[in-house]
C-alpha positions as CSV (number, residue, x, y, z in Angstrom):
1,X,-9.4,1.1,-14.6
2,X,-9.7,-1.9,-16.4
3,X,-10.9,-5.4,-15.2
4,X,-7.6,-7.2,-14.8
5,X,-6.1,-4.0,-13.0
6,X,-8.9,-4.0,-10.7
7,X,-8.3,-7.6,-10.1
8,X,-4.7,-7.0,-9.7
9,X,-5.4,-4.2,-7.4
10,X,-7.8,-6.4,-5.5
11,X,-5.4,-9.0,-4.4
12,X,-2.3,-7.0,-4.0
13,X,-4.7,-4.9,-1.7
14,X,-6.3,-7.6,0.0
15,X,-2.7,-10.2,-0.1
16,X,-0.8,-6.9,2.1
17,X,-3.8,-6.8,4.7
18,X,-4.0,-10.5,5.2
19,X,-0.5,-10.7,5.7
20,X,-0.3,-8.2,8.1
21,X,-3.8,-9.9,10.2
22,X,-1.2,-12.7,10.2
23,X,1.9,-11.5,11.5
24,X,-0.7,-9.7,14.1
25,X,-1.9,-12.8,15.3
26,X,1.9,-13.8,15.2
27,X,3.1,-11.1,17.5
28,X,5.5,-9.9,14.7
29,X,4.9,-6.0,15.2
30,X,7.6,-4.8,12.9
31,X,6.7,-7.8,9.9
32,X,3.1,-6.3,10.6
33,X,3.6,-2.5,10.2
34,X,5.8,-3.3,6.7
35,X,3.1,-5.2,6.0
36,X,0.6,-1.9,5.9
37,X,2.6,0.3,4.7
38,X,2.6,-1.7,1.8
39,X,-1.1,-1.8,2.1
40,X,-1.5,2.1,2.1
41,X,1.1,2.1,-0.9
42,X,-0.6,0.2,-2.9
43,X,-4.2,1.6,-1.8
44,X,-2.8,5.0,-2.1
45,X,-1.5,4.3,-5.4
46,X,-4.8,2.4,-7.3
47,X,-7.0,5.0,-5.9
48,X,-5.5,7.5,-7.5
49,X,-5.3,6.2,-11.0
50,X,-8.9,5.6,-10.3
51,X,-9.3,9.6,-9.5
52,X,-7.4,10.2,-12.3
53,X,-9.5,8.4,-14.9
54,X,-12.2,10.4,-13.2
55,X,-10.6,13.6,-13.7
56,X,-10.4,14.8,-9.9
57,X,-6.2,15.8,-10.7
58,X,-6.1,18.2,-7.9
59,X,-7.1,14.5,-5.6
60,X,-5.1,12.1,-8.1
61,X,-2.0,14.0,-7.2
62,X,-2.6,13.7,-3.3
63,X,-3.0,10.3,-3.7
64,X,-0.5,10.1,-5.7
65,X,2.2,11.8,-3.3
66,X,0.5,9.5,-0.5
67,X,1.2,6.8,-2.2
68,X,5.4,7.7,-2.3
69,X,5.6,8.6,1.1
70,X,3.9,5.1,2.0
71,X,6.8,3.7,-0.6
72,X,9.8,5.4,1.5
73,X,8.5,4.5,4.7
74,X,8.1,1.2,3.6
75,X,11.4,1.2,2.2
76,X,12.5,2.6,6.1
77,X,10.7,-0.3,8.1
78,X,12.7,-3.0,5.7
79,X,15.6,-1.3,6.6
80,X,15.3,-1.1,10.2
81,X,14.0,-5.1,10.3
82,X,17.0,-6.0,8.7
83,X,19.5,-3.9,10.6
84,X,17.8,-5.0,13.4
């Protein structure tokens, strides 16, 4: 991974965890939980390019599928907190 991915990484990571601590301390349980299931997207996703650099496939593509499933249910949450 190169520098400005790992800094991209690094505050996409960091931004999701933050905001959900905020909407925590809010009270906002459904703003929270989209909040980390962006989190583990994103932290699902980066670690497994890292793996992949690394040459751990079997891991990469675990991470990888990880990383949709965080996506969809991400995608899910949104849905319900706009439905309502």
């Amino acid at each position: 991974m190169k520098k400005y991915e790992r800094a991209i990484s690094l505050v996409l990571v960091a931004g999701a965890s933050l905001t959900a601590l905020f909407f925590i301390v809010k009270q906002n349980m459904e703003a929270a939980i989209l909040a980390m299931t962006i989190m583990f997207t994103f932290t699902n996703f980066f670690r497994s390019r890292t793996f992949k650099e690394k040459g751990h496939d079997k891991e990469a593509k675990w991470m990888q599928k990880m990383s949709m499933i965080f996506a969809v249910l991400s995608i899910i949450v949104l849905f319900i907190i706009v439905t309502g």
